[in-house]
N, C-alpha and C positions, 0 to 999 in steps of 0.2 A: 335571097329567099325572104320575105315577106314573114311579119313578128307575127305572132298568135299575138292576140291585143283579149287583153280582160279591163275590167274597170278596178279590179282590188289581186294585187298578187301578196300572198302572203309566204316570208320564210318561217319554217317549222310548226311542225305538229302535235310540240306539247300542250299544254293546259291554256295559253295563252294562243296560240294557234288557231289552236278547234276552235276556241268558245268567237277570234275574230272570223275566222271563215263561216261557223254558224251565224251567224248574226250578217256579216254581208250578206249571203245569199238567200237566206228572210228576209232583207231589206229589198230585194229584186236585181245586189249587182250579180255582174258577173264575177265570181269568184274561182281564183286558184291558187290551191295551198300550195305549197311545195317542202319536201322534206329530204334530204339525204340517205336517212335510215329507210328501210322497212320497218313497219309494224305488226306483230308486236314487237317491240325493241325495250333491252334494261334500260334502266336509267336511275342514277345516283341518288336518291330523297330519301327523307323520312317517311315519306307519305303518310303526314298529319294535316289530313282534311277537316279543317275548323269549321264551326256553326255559319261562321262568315264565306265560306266556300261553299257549304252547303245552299248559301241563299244565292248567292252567284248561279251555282250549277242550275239549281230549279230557274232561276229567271232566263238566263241563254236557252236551257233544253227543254224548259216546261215539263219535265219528270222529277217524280223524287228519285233518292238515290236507290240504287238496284241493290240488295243486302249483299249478294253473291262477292260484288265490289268491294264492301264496306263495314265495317266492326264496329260497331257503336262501343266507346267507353265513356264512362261517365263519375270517374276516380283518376287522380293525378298527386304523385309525390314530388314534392322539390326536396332539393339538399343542396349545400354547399359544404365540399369536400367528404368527408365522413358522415358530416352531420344531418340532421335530417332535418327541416323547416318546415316542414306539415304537411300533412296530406288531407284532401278533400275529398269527400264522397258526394254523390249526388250533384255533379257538377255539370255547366250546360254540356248537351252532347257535343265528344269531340270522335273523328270518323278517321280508322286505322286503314291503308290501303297500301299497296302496290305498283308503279308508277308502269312496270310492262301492262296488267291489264288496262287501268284505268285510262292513259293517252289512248291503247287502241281502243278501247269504248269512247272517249271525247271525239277522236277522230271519225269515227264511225257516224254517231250522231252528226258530224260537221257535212260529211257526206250525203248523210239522209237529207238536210237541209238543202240539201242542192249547189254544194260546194265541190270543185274540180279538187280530186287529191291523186298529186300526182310526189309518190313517194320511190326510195330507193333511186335519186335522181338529185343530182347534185350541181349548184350554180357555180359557174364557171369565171363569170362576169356579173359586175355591177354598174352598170352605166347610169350614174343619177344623172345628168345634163342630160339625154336621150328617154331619160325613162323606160329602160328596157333591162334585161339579164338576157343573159344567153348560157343555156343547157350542157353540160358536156358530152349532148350528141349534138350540139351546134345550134339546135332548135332558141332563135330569139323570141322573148317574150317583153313584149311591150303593156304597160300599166297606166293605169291614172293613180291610182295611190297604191304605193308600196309600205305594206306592213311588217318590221323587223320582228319576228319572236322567237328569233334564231337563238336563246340561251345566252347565258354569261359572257361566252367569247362571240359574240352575233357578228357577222361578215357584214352585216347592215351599218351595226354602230361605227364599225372598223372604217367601213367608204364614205359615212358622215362626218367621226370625230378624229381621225387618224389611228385609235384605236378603241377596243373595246370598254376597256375598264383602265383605270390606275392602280397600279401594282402597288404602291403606298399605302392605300386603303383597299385592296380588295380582299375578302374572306378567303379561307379555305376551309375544309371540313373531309375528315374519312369517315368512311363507313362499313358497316360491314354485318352480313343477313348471319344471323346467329340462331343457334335450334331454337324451337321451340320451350316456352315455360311452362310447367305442368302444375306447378302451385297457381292455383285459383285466383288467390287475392292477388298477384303477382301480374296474375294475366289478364286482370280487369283495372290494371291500373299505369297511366302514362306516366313515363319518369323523366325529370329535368335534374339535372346538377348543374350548377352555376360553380364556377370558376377550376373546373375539369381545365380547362384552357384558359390562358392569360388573353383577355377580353372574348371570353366565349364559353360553353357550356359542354356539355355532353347530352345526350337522349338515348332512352330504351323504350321502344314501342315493341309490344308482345302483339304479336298479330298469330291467328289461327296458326299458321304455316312455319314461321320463323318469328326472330325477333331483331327488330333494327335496330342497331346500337351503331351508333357515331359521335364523334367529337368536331366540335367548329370553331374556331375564331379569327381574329386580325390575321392574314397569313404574316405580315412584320416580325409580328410579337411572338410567334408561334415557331421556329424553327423546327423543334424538337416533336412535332406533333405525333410523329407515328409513335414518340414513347409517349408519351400523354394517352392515345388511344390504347394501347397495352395495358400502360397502369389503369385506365378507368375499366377495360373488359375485365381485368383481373379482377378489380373491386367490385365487378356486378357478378362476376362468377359464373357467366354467362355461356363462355365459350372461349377461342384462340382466337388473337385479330390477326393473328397470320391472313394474309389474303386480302388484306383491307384493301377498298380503294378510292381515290382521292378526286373529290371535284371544285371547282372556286364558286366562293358567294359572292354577291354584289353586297351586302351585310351592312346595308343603310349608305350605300355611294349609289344613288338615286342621279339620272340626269334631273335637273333642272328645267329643262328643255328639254321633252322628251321627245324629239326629232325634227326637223327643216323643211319647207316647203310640204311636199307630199309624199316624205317619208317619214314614220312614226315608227316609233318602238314599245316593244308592248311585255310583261315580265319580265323575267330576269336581265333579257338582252336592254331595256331601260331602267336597272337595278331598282326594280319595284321589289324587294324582298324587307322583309321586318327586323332590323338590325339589332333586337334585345330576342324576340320569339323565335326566328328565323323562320317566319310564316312566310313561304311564297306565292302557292298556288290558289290564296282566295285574291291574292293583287292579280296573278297573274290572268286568271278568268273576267276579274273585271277590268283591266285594261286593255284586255283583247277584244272585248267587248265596246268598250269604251271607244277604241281606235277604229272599228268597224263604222258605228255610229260617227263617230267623225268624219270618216273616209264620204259614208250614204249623205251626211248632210253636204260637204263639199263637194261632192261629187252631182247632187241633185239642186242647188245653186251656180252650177258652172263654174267653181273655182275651187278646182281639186287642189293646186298649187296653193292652198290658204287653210290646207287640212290640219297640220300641224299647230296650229292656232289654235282650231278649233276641238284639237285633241288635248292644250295643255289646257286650257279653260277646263276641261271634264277632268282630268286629273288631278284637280287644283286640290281635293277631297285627300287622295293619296298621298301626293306629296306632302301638304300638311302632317298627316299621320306620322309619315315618316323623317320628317324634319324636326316633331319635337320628340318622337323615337330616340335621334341623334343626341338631343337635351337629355336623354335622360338617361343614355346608355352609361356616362361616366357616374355616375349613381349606383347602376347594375354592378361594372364591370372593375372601375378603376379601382388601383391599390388602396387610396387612401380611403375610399367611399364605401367599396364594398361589404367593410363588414360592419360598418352601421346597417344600410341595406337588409345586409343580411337577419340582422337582430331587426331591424323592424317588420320585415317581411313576415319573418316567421312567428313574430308576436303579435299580428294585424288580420285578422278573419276579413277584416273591411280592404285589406288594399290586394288579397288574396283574389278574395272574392271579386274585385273587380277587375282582376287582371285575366279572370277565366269568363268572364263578362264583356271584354273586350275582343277574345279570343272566338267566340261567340256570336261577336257582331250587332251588341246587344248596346254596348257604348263606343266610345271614340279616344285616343290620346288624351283628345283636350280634359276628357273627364279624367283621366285618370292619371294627370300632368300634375292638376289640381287638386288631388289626395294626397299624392306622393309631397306635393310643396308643404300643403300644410301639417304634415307628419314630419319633416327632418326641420332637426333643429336650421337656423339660419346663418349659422356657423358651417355649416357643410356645402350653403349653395353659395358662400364667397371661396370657400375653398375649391369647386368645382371649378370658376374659372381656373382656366389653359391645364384642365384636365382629360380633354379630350385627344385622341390620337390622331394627330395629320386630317383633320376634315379638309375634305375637296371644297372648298365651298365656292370657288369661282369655278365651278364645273357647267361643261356647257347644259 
């Protein structure tokens, strides 16, 4: 039987998905997404759509955001352990949301742009030397550039790298949809604790419907997490984390290399995720993006096999991000650093303010690399060497 031949196959139809299959099929390829689930389908986030996602969405879909989607807050408290590190009001807008509506709206739009979605259908096979998959009704599908945005455990990364992630360093995080807050100021304000989990945080997002509360960090460090999550639901008084459930962050283990020849990988499945914020979905809209435009340009030069090239060049932005992210996370998280961090965070309106400024998409790492140096003493950044956990750093 003879492959259905596209010019751009894409796995998954999360946020990285849609925004690459919109953007192929604007560009005039032929595109097909493919997804295992049906849409609407749950799915494990925070869903904290940052200022920097916001400008993503608008440049892929050319709309602003739909409110019906999206809760504008614009107040955030930090705390470490009990204590509380400040809270900001008037802060850039940050967008509370839902990850069943929102994918099947990204998907939707990906559609409207003239992308094949063909979901509730699942790949069987990965043949990268033939450049094709094959369906589990048999149907082969033959590519010129294959996009992975298959998630954390991506079946992409698995038949490039031998596997997805490295268990050494990869994240985990529970969660879990808790009632509704009825206190006002409560419910107009996003919460972080920093060191709820040994190198990781907790979060409470009051959204209209429920409230998301979870915990995340190092899965290594972290054995004990479902009590971690109990004590911190306790501590918000939120609800019972009976029920919780559990998914893996990429949590700053970033390929390097983010795919071979003319297979690229695009969010999570290229552990594009923010290893101190745990921001994913504005990486993950512009790498999908990103991968598209890579795919159109090597694909409209004749040398689709040189796409991945031309994909790490565009993500050179990210990865940056995310690699002095890594510099600076044993500052955030590590034992001996933490609670200087701590006391200067919450005594620093300027390095506050620039982290919600970041957050925002308003500046970059490098600016706020450069705060943070010039704020601790120089005693703490010789201490920091080989304070970091296990980095991957010859990852491919």
């Amino acid at each position: 039987m003879a492959a259905e031949t596209h010019d751009i196959v894409i796995l998954g139809g999360g946020p990285a998905g849609a925004a690459a299959a919109a953007t192929a099929a604007r560009a005039g390829l032929r595109t097909l997404l493919i997804d295992k689930a049906r849409f609407p389908r749950d799915k494990l986030c925070g869903g904290l759509f940052t200022g920097r996602a916001r400008d993503e969405y608008r440049r892929i879909f050319g709309r602003d955001l739909d409110p019906a989607l999206f809760s504008e807050r614009r107040a955030i408290a930090f705390h470490l352990g009990p204590t509380p590190m400040g809270r900001m009001d008037d802060v850039p807008p940050m967008y509370l949301t839902m990850r069943r509506p929102l994918d099947a709206h990204l998907l939707a739009l990906a559609g409207e742009a003239g992308a094949t979605l063909r979901t509730g259908t699942r790949v069987v096979q990965i043949d990268l030397a033939a450049s094709r998959l094959v369906l589990e009704d048999g149907t082969a599908v033959a590519y010129r550039v294959l996009v992975g945005a298959d998630g954390v455990t991506s079946a992409v990364a698995r038949a490039l790298f031998g596997r997805p992630f490295d268990p050494a360093t990869i994240g985990f995080a529970l969660e879990k949809e808790m009632p509704p807050v009825s206190d006002p100021e409560t419910l107009a304000t996003v919460r972080v604790d920093f060191g709820v989990a040994d190198w990781g945080y907790g979060w409470s997002f009051p959204k209209p419907g429920s409230t998301t509360v979870g915990v995340g960090g190092l899965q290594a460090r972290n054995p004990d997490m479902k009590a971690r999550m109990r004590a911190y639901a306790e501590r918000l008084d939120q609800g019972d984390a009976e029920g919780m459930k559990g998914h893996f962050l990429p949590f700053g283990d970033y390929r390097r290399r983010p795919g071979r020849g003319n297979v690229l990988l695009a969010g999570d499945a290229a552990g594009f995720v923010d290893p101190i914020t745990g921001e994913g979905i504005a990486h993950a809209l512009g790498s999908g993006r990103l991968a598209a435009e890579a795919a159109a340009r090597a694909i409209r030069e004749g040398r689709a096999e040189e796409a991945a090239g031309l994909y790490r060049a565009a993500t050179a932005e990210i990865r940056l991000s995310l690699a002095i992210a890594r510099v600076l996370r044993p500052i955030v998280f590590s034992e001996t650093m933490a609670p200087l961090f701590a006391r200067r965070f919450a005594g620093s309106s300027r390095v506050k303010q620039a982290y919600m400024r970041m957050l925002a998409g308003e500046i970059g790492y490098p600016t706020l690399l450069a705060l943070v140096a010039w704020r601790l003493p120089r005693a703490i950044w010789r201490s920091w060497r080989g304070g970091a956990p296990g980095p991957a750093q010859n990852r491919a």
